[in-house]
N, CA, C and O atoms as a GROMACS GRO file, in nm:
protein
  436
    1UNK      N    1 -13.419  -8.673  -8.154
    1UNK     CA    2 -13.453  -8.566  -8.246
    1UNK      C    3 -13.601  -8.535  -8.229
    1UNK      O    4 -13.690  -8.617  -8.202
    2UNK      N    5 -13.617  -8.388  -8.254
    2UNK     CA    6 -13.763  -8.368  -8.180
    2UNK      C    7 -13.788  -8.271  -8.335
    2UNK      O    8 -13.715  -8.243  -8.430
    3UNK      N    9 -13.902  -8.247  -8.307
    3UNK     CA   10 -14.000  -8.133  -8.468
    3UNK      C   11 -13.897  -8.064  -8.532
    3UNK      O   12 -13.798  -8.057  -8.458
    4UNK      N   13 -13.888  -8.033  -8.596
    4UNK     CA   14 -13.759  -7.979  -8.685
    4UNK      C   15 -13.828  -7.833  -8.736
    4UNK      O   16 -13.925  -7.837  -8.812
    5UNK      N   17 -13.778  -7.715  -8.693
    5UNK     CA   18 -13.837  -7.603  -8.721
    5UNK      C   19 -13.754  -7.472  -8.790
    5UNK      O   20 -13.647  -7.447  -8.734
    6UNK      N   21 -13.791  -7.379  -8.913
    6UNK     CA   22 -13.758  -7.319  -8.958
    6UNK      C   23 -13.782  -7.179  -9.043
    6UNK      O   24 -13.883  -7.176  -9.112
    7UNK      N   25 -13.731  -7.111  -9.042
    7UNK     CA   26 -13.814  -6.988  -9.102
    7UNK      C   27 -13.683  -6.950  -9.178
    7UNK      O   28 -13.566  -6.974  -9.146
    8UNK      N   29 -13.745  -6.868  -9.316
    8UNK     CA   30 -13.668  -6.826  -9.412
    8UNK      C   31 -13.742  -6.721  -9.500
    8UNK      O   32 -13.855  -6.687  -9.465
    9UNK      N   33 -13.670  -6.652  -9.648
    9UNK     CA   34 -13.778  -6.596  -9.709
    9UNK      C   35 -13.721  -6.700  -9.864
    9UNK      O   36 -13.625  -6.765  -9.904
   10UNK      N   37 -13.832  -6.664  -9.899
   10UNK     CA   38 -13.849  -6.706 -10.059
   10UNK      C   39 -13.837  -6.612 -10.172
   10UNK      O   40 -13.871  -6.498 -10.142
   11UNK      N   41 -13.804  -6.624 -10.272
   11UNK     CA   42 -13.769  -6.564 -10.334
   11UNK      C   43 -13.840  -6.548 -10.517
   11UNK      O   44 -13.743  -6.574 -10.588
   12UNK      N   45 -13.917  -6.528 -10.573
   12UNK     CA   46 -14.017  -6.554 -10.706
   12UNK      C   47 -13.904  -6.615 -10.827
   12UNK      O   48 -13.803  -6.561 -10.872
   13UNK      N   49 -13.974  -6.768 -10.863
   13UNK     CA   50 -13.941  -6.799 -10.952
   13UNK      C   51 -13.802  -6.869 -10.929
   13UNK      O   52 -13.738  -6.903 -11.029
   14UNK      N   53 -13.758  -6.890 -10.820
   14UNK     CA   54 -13.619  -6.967 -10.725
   14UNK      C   55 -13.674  -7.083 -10.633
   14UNK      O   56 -13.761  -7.055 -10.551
   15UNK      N   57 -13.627  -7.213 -10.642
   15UNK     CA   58 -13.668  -7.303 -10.599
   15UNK      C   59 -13.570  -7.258 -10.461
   15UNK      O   60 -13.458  -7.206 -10.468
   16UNK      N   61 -13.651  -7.297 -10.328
   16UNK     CA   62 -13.538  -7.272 -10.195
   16UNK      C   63 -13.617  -7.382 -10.098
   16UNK      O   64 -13.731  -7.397 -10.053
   17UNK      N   65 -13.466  -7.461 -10.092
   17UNK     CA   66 -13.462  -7.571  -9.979
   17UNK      C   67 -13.564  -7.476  -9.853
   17UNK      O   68 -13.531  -7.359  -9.869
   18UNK      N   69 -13.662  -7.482  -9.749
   18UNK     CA   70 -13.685  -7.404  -9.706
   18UNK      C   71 -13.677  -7.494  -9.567
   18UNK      O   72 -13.697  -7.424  -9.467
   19UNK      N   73 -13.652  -7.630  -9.538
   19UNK     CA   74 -13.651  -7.665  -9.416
   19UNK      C   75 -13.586  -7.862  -9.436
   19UNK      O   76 -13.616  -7.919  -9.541
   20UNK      N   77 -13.548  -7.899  -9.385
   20UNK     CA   78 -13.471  -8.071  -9.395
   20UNK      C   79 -13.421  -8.076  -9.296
   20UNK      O   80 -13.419  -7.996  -9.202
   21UNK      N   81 -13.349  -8.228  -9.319
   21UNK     CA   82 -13.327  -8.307  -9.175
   21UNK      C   83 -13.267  -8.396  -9.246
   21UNK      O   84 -13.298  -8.424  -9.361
   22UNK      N   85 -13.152  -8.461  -9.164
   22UNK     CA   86 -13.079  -8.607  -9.197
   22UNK      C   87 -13.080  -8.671  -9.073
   22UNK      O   88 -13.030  -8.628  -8.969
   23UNK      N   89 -13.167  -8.825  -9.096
   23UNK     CA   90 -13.187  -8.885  -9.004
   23UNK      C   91 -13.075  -8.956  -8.892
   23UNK      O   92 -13.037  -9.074  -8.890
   24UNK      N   93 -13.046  -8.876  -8.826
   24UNK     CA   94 -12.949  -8.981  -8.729
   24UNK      C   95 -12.959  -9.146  -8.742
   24UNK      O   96 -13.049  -9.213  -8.794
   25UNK      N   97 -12.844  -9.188  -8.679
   25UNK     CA   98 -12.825  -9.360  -8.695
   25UNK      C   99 -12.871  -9.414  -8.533
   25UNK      O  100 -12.860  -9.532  -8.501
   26UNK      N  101 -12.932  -9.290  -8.424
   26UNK     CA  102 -12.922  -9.344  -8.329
   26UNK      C  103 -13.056  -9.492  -8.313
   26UNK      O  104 -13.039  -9.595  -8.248
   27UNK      N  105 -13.174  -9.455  -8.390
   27UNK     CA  106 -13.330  -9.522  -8.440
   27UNK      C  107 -13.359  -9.486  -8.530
   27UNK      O  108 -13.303  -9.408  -8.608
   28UNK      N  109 -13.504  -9.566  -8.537
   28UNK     CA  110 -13.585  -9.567  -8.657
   28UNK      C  111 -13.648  -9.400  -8.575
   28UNK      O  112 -13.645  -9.352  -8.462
   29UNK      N  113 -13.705  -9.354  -8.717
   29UNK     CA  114 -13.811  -9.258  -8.679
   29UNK      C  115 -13.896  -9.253  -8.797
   29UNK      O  116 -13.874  -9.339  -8.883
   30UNK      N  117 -14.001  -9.156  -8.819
   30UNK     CA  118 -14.133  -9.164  -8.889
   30UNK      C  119 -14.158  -9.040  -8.914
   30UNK      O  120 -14.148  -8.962  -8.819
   31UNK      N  121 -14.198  -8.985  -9.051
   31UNK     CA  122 -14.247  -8.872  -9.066
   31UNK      C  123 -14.362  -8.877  -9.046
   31UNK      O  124 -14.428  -8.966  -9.099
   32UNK      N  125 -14.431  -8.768  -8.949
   32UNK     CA  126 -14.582  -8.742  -8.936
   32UNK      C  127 -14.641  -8.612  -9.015
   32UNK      O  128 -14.763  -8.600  -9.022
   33UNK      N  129 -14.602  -8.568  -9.043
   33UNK     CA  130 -14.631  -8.452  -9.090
   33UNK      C  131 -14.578  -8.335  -9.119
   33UNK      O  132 -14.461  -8.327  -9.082
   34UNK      N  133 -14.629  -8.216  -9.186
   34UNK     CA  134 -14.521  -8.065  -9.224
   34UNK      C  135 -14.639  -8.018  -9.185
   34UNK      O  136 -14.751  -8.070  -9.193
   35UNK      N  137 -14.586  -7.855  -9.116
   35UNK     CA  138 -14.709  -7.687  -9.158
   35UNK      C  139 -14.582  -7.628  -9.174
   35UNK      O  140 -14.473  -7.637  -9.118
   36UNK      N  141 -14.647  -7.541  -9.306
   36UNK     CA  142 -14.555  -7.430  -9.358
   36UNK      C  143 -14.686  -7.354  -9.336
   36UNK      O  144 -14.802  -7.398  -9.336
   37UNK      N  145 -14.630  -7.203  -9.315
   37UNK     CA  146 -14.691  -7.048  -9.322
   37UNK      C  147 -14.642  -6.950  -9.352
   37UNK      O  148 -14.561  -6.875  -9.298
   38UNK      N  149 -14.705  -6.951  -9.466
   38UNK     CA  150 -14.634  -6.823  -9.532
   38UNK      C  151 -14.770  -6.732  -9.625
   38UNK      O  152 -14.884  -6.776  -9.639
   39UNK      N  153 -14.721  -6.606  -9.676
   39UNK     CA  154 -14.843  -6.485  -9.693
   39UNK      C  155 -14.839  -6.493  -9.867
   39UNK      O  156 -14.905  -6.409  -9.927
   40UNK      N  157 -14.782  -6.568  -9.925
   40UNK     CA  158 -14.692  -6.582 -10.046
   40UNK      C  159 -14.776  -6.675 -10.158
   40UNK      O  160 -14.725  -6.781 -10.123
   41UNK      N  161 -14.852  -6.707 -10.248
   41UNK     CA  162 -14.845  -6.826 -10.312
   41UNK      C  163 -14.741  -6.892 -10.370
   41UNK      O  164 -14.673  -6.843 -10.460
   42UNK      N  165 -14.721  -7.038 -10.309
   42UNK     CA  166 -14.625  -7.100 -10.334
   42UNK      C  167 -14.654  -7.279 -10.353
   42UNK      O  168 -14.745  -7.330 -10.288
   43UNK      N  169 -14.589  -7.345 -10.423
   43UNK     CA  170 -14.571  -7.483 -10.419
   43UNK      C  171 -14.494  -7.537 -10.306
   43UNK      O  172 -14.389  -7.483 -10.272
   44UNK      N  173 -14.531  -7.618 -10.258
   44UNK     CA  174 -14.412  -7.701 -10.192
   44UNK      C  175 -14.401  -7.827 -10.182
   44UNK      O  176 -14.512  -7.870 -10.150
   45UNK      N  177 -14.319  -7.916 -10.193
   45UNK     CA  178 -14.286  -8.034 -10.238
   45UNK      C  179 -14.183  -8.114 -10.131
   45UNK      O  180 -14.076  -8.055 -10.113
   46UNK      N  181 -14.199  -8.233 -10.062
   46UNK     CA  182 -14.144  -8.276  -9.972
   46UNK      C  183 -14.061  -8.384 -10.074
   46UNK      O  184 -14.095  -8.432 -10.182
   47UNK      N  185 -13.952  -8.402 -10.004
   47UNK     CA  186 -13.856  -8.493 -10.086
   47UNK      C  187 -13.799  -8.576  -9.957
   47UNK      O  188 -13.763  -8.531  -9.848
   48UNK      N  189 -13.804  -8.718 -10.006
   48UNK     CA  190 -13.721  -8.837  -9.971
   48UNK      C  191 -13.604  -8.902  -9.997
   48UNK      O  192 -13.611  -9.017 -10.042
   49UNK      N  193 -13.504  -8.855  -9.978
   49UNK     CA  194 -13.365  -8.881 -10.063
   49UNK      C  195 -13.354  -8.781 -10.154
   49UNK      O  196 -13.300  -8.671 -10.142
   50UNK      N  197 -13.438  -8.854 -10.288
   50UNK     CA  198 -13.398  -8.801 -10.429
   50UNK      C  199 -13.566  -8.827 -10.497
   50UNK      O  200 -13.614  -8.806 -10.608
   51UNK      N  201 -13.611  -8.873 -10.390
   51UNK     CA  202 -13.782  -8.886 -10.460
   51UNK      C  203 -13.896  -8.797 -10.373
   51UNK      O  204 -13.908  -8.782 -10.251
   52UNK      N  205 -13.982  -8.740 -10.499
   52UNK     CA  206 -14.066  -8.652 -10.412
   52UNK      C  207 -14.210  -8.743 -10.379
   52UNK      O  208 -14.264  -8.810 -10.467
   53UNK      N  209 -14.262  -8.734 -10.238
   53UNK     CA  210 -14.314  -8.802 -10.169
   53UNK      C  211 -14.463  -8.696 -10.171
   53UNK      O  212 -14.552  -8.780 -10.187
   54UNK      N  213 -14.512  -8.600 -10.166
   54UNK     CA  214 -14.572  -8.544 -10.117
   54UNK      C  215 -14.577  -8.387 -10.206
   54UNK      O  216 -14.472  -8.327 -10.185
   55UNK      N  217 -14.669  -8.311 -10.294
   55UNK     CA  218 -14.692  -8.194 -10.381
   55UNK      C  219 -14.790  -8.153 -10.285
   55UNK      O  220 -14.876  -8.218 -10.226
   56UNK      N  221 -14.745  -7.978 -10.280
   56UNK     CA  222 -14.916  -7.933 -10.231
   56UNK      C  223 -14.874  -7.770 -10.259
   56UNK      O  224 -14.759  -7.734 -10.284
   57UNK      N  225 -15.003  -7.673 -10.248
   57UNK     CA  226 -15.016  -7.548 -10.238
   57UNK      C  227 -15.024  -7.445 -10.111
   57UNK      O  228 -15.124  -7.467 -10.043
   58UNK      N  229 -14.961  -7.361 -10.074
   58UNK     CA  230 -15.012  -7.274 -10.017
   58UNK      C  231 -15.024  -7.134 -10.085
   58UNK      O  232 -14.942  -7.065 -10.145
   59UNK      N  233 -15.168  -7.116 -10.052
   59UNK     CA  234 -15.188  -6.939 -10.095
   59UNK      C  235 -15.222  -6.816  -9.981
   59UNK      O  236 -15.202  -6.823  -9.860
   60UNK      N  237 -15.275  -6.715 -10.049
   60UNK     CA  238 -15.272  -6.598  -9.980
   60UNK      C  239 -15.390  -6.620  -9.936
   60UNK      O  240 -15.386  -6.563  -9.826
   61UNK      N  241 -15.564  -6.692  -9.954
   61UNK     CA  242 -15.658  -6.719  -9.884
   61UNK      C  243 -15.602  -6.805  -9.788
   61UNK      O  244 -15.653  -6.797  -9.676
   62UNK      N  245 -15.462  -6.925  -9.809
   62UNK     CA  246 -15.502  -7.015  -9.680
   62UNK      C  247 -15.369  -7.041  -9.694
   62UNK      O  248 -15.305  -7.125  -9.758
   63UNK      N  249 -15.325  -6.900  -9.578
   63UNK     CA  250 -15.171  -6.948  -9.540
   63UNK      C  251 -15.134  -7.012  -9.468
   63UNK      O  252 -15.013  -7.001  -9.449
   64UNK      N  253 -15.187  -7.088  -9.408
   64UNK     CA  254 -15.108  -7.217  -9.366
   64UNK      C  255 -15.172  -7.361  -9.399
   64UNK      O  256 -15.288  -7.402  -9.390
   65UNK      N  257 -15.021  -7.441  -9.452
   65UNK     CA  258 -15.069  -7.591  -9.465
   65UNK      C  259 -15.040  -7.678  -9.382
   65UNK      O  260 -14.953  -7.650  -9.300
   66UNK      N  261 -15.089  -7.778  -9.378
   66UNK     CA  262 -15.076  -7.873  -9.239
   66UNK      C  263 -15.117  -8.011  -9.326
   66UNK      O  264 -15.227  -8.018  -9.380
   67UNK      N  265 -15.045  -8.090  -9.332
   67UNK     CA  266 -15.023  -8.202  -9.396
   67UNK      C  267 -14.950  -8.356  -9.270
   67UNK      O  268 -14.842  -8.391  -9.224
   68UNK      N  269 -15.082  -8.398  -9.267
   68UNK     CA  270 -15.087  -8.530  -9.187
   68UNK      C  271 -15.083  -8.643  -9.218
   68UNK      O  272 -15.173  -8.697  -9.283
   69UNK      N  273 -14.966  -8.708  -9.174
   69UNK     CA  274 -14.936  -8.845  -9.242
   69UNK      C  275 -14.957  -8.899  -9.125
   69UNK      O  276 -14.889  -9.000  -9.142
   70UNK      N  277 -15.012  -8.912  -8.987
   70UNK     CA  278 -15.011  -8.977  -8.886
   70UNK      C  279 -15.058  -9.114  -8.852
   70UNK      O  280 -15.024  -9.197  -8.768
   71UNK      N  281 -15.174  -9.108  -8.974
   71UNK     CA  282 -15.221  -9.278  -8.992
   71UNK      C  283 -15.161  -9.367  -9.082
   71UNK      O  284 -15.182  -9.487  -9.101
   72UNK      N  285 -15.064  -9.269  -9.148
   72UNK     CA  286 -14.955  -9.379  -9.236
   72UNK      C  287 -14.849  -9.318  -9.242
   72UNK      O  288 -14.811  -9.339  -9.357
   73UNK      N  289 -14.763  -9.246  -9.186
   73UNK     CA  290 -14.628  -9.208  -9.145
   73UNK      C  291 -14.549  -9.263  -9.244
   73UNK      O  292 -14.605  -9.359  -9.296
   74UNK      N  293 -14.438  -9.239  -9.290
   74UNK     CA  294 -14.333  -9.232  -9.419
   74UNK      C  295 -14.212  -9.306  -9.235
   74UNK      O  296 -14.176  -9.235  -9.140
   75UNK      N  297 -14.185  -9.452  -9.253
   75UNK     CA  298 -14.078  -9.484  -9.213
   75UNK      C  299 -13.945  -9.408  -9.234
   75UNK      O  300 -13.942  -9.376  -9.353
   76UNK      N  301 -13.835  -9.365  -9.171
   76UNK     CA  302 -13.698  -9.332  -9.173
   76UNK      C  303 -13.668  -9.382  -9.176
   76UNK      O  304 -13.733  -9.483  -9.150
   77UNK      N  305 -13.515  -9.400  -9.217
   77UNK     CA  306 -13.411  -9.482  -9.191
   77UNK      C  307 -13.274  -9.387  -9.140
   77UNK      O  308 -13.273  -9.267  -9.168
   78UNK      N  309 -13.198  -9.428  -9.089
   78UNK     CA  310 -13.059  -9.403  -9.074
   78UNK      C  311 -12.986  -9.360  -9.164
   78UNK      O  312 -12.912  -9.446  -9.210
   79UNK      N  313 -12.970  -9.208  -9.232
   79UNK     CA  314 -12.880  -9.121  -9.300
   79UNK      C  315 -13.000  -9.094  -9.438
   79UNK      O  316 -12.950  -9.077  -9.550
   80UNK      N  317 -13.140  -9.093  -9.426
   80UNK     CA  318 -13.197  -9.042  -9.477
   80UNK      C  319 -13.251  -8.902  -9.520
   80UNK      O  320 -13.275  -8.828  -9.424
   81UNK      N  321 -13.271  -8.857  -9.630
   81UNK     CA  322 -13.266  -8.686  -9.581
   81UNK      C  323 -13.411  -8.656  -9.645
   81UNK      O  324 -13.454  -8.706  -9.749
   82UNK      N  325 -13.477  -8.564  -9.560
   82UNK     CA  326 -13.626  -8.511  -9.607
   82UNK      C  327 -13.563  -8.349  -9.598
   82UNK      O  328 -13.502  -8.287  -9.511
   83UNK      N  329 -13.606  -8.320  -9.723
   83UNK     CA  330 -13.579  -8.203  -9.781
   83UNK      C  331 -13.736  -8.136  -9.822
   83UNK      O  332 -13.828  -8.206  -9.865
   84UNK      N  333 -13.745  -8.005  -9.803
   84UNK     CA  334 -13.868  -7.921  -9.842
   84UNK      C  335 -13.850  -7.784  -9.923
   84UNK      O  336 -13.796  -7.678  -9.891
   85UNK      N  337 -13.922  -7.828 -10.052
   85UNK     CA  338 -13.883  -7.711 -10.136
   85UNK      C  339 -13.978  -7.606 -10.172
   85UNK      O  340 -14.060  -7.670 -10.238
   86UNK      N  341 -14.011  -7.506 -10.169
   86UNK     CA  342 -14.089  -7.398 -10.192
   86UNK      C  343 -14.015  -7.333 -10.298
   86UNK      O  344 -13.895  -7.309 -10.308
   87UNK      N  345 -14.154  -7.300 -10.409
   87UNK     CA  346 -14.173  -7.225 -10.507
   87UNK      C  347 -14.233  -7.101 -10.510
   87UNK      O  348 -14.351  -7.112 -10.543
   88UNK      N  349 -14.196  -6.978 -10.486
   88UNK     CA  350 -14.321  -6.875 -10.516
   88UNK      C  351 -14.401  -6.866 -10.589
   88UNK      O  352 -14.339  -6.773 -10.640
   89UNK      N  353 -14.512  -6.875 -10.667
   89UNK     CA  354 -14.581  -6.828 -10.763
   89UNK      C  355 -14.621  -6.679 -10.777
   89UNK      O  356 -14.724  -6.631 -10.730
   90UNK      N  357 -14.520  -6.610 -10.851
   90UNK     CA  358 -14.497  -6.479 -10.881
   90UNK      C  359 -14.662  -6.416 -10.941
   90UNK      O  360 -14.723  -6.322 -10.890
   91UNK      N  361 -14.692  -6.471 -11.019
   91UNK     CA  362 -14.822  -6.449 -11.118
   91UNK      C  363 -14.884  -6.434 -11.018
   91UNK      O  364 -14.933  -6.322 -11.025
   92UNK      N  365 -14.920  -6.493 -10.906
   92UNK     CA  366 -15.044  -6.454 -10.825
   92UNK      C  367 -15.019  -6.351 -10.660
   92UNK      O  368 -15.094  -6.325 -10.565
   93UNK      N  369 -14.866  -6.314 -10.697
   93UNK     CA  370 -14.852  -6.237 -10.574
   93UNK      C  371 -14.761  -6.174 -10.588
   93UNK      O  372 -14.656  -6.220 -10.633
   94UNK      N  373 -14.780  -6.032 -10.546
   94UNK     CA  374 -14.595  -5.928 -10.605
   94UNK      C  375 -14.549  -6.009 -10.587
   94UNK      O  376 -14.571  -6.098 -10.505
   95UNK      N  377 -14.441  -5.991 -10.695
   95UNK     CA  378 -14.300  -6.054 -10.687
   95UNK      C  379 -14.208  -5.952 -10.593
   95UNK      O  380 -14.161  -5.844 -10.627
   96UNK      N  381 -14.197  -6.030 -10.443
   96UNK     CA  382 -14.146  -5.974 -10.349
   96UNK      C  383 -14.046  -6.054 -10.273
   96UNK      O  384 -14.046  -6.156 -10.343
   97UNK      N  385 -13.958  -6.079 -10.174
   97UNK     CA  386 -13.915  -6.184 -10.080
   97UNK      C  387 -14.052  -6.198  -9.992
   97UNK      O  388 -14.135  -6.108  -9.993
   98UNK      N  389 -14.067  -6.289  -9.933
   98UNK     CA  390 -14.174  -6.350  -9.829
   98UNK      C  391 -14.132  -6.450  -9.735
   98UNK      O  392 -14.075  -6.556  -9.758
   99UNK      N  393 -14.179  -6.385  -9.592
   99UNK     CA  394 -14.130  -6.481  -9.501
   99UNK      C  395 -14.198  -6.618  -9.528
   99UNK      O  396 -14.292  -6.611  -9.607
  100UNK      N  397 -14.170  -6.743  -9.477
  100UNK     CA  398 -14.195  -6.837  -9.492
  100UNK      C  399 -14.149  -6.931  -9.368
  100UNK      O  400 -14.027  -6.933  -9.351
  101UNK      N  401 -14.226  -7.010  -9.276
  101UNK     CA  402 -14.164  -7.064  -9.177
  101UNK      C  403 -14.247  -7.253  -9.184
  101UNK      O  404 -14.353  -7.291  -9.234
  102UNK      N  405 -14.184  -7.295  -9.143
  102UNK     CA  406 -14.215  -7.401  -9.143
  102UNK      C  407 -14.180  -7.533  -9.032
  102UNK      O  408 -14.077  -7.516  -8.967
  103UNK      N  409 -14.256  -7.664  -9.004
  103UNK     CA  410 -14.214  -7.764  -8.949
  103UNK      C  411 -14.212  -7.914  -8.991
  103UNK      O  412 -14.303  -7.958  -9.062
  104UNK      N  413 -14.145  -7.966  -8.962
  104UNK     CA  414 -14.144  -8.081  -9.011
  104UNK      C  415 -14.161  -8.174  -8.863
  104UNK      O  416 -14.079  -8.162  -8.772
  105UNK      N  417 -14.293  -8.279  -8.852
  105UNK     CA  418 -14.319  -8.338  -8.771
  105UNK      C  419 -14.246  -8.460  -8.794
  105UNK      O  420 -14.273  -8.524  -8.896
  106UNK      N  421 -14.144  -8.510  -8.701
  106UNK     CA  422 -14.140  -8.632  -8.688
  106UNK      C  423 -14.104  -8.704  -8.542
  106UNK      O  424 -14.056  -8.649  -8.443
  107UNK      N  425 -14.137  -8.823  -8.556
  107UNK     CA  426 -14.142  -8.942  -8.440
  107UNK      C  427 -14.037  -9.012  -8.383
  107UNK      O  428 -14.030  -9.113  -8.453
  108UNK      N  429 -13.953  -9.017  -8.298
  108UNK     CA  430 -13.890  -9.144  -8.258
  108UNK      C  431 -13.959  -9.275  -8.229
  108UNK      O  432 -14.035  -9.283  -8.132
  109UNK      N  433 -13.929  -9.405  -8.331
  109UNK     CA  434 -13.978  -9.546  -8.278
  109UNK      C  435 -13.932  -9.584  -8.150
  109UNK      O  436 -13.966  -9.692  -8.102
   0.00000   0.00000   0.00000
């Protein structure tokens, strides 16, 4: 399994899965990191199973985020799922659809 990549739009005031992965049983692997880009203010929130691991912002000054876990990587396991959720924040940007694309970095051990 190699970078996990995705593009979608968002929608104001609708939480949307915007990119995930379920870890194969073939190895271990390691999350290194996400960039999402999008033109939109939005939340986004990385999830581990059923626990969120990771909160952050992107806005319309700084559309793209890039979030590096490379010196401490989030271990996988076998049938684990990392899920990524984006929020629009309507209040600070028409309430419009907005593209939104994103990656999820991870490692084979």
């Amino acid at each position: 399994m190699n970078n996990v990549y995705n593009a979608t739009t968002i929608v104001p005031n609708i939480g949307t899965i915007i990119n995930g992965l379920t870890v194969p049983e073939r190895s271990g692997y390691s999350l290194k990191g996400l960039i999402v880009a999008c033109e939109a203010d939005c939340f986004i929130q990385i999830r581990l199973n059923i626990d969120v691991i990771c909160s952050a912002y992107v806005t319309g000054s700084v559309q793209t985020l890039f979030l590096d876990f490379s010196a401490s990587p989030y271990g996988l396991g076998a049938r684990d799922v990392i899920s990524i959720l984006a929020i629009q924040a309507d209040s600070l940007t028409p309430s419009v659809s907005y593209f939104i694309a994103s990656t999820i970095l991870v490692e084979q051990l």
